[in-house]
C-alpha positions as CSV (number, residue, x, y, z in Angstrom):
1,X,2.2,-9.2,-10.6
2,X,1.5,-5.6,-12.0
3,X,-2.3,-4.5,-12.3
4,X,-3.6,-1.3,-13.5
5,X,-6.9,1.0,-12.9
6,X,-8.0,3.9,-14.9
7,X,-10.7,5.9,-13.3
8,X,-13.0,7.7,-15.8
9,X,-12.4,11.5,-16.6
10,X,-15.2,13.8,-15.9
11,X,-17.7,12.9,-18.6
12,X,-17.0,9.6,-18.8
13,X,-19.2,6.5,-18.0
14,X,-21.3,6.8,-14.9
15,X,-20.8,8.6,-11.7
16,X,-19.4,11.8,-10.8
17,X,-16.4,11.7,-12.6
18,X,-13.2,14.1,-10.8
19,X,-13.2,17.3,-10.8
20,X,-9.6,18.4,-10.2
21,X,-10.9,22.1,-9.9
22,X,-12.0,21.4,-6.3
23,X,-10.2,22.7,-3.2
24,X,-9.4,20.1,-1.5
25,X,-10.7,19.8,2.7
26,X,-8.2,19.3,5.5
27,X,-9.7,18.3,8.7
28,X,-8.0,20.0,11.8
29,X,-5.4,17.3,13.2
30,X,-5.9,15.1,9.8
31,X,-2.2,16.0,8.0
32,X,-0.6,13.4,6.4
33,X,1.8,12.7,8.9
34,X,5.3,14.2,8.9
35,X,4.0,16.5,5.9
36,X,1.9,19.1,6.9
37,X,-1.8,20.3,5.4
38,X,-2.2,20.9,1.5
39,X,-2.8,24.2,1.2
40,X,-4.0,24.5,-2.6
41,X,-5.9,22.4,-5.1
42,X,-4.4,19.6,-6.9
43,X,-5.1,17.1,-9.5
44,X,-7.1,13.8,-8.6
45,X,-5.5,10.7,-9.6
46,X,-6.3,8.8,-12.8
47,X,-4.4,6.0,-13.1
48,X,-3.2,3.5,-10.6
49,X,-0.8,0.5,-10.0
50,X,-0.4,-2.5,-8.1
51,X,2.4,-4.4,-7.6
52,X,3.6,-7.4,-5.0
53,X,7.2,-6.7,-5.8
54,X,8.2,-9.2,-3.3
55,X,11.0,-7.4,-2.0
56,X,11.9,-4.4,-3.1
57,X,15.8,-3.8,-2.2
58,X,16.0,-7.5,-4.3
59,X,14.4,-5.4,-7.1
60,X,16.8,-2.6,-6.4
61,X,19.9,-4.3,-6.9
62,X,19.5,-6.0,-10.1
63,X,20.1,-3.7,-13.3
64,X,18.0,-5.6,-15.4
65,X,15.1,-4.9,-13.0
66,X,15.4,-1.6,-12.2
67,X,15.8,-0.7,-16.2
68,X,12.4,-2.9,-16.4
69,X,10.6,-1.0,-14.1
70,X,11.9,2.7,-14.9
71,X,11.0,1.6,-18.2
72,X,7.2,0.9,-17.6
73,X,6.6,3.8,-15.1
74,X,7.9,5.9,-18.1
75,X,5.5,4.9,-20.5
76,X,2.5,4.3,-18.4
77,X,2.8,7.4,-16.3
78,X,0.3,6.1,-12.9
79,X,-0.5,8.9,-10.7
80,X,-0.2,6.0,-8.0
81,X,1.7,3.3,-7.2
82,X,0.6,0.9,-4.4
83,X,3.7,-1.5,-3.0
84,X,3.2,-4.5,-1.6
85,X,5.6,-6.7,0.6
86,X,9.1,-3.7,0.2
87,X,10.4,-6.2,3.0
88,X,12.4,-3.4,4.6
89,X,12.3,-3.5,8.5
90,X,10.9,0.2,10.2
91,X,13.5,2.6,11.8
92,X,14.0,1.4,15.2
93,X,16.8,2.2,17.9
94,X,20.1,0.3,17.6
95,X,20.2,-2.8,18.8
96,X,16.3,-2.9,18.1
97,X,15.3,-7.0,18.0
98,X,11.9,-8.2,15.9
99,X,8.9,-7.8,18.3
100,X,10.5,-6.0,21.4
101,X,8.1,-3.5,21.7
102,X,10.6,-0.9,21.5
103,X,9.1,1.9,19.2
104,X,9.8,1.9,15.7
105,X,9.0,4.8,12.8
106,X,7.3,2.7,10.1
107,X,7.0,5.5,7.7
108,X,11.1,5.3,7.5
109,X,13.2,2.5,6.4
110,X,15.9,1.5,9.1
111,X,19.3,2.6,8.8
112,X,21.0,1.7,12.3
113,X,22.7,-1.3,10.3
114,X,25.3,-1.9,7.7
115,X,22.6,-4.1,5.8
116,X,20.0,-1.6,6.8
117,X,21.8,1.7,5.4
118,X,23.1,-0.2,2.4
119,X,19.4,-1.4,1.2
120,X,17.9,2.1,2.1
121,X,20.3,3.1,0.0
122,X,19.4,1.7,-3.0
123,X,16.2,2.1,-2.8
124,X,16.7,5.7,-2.5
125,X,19.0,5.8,-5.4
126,X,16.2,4.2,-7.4
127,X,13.5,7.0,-6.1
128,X,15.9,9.6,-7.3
129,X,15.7,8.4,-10.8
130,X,14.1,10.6,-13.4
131,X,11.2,7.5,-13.5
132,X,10.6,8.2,-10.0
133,X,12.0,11.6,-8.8
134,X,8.0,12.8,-9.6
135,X,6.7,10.7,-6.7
136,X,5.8,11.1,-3.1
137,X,6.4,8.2,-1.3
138,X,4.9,6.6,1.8
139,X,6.1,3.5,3.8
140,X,4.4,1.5,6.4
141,X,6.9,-1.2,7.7
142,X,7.6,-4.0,9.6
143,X,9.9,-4.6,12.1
144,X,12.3,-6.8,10.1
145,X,12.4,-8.2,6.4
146,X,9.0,-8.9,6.4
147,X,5.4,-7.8,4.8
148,X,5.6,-3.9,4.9
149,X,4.2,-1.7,2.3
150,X,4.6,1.8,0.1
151,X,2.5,4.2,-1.9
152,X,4.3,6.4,-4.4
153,X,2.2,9.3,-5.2
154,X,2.6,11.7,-8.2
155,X,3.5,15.1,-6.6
156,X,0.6,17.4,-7.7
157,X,-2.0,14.4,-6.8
158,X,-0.9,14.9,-3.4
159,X,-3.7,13.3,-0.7
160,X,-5.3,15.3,1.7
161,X,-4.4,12.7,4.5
162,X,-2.6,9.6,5.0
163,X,-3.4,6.8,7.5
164,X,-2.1,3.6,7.9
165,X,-4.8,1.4,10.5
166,X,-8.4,0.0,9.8
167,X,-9.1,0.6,13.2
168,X,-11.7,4.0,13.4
169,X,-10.2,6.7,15.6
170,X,-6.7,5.1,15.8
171,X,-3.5,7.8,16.6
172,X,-3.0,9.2,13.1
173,X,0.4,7.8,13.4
174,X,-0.6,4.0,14.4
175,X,0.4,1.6,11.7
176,X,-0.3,-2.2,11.6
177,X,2.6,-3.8,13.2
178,X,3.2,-5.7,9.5
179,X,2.9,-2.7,7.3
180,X,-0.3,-3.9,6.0
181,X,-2.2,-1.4,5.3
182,X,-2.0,2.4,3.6
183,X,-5.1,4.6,3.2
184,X,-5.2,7.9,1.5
185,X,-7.7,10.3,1.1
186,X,-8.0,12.3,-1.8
187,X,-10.8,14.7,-2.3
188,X,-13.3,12.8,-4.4
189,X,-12.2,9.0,-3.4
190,X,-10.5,6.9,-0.8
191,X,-7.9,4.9,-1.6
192,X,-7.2,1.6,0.5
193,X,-4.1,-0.3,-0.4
194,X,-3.6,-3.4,1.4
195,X,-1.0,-6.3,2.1
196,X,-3.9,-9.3,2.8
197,X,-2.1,-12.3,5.4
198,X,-2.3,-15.6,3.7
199,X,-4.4,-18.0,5.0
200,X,-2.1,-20.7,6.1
201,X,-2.6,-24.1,7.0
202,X,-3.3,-24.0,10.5
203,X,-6.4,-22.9,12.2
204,X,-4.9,-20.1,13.9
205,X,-3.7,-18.9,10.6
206,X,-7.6,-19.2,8.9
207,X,-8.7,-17.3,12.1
208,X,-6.1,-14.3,11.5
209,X,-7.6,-14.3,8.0
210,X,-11.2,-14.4,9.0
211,X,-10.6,-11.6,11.4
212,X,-8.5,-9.5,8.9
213,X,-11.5,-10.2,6.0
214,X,-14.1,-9.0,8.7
215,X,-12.3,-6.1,9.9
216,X,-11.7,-5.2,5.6
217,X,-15.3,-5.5,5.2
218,X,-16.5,-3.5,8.5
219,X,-14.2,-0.5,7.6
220,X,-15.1,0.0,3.7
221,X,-18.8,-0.5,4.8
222,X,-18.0,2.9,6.9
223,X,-16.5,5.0,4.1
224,X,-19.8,4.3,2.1
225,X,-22.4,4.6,4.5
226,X,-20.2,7.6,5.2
227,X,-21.0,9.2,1.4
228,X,-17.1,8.2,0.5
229,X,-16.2,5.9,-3.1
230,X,-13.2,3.9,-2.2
231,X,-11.2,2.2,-4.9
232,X,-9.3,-1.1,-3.0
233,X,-6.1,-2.3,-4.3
234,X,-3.5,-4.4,-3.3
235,X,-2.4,-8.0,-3.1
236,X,-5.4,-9.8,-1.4
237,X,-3.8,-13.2,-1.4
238,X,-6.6,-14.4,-2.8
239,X,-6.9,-16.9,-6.0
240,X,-10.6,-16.9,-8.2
241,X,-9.7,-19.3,-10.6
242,X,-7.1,-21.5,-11.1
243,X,-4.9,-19.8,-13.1
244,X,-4.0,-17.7,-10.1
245,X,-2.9,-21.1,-8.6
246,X,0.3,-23.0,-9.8
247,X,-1.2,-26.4,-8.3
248,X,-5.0,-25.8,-8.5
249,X,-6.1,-29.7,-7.9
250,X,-4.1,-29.3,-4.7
251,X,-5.3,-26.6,-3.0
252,X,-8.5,-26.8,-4.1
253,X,-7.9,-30.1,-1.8
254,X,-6.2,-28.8,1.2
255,X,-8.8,-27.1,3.0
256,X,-11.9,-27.9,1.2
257,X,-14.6,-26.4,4.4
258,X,-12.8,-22.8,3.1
259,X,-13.3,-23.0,-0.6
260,X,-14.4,-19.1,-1.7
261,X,-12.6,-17.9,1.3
262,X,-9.1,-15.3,1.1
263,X,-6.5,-17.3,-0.1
């Protein structure tokens, strides 16, 4: 599912507005990592995008698809697009296996395997397109087919720093181990962008949900009572009314204690 935001332009509605005249503040030690400080002004983003693409070498490979989404990047133009569940595993060393421990770089597709250099390259083909060439990307992946995220960035709205853990005073390069989460700081907002776990069916599943909700909650409650607006995006795996459900009468039934929680 795609969703859009439009934040207002100076002027417009309440608050602040953006003032895309402002120099933008990099912290010592706060680069976006592997990119280096901004060292001039540039443009706040406007518009944003959300999009589960479930998969995103799947979306790669089919003509149809890729001519689909070229086409509504082109005439919608977001200054952000937040990716949810790319499902391409992390850069590891060969003969890397899911969960070893070994260390990965999640900001970098894999390409240590036939499979692995083939999807990155498609991907890659499809980020060189005209529709895309304009974007900064930014992964945070998984070790294997699983979860993992991106944020494509319009290049002059480039964010002051990139970080991809809820957990304050985390390495800058610490990532959650599914790809779950991208942050990015511009100069007048935050941006979160998350890949929420399902709940599940068992209880350990609704307990790694509570946990994840709480430890949501705890950090956006820190970038406001630190002065910061933060717009949160994603896919929260959640469902407010049935129509987000395809069999409401049943899940409404499943787990009845959790009605309202993350779905």
């Amino acid at each position: 599912m795609l969703k859009f935001l439009k934040r207002p332009a100076d002027g417009e509605g309440g608050g602040s507005g953006l003032d895309s005249n402002k120099t933008p503040r990099v912290e010592d030690g706060a680069e976006r990592e592997g990119n280096g400080a901004q060292e001039s002004a540039a443009p706040e983003p406007r518009t944003l995008m959300t999009w589960n693409c479930n998969g995103l070498t799947c979306r790669a490979q089919s003509a149809q698809q890729v001519a689909e989404l070229q086409a509504m990047l082109w005439a919608n133009q977001p200054d952000v697009v937040a990716i949810q569940e790319v499902r391409m595993p992390a850069s590891a060393p060969k003969g890397a296996k899911k969960g070893d421990g070994q260390p990965r770089s999640r900001t970098v597709p894999n390409t240590n395997t036939p499979t692995g250099r083939k999807d990155a390259d498609m991907v890659g083909k499809l980020l060189r397109s005209k529709e895309l060439a304009n974007y900064e990307v930014f992964y945070s992946l998984a070790d294997w087919k699983y979860a993992g995220s991106a944020l494509l960035v319009r290049r002059p709205c480039r964010p002051m720093r990139v970080r991809y853990s809820l957990s304050e005073g985390a390495p800058q390069g610490q990532h959650h181990t599914d790809g779950r989460v991208i942050f990015a700081e511009f100069e007048t907002f935050d941006l979160l962008a998350t890949y929420s776990p399902n709940n599940g069916w068992t209880p350990s599943s609704f307990e790694r949900r509570r946990q994840w909700d709480a430890q949501v909650t705890e950090f956006l409650r820190r970038r406001r009572e630190g002065g910061r607006a933060v717009v949160y995006v994603g896919d929260l795996n959640v469902a407010p009314e049935d129509i987000d459900l395809s069999h409401p009468e049943f899940f409404r039934t499943r787990a009845p204690e959790e009605n309202g929680r993350g779905g």
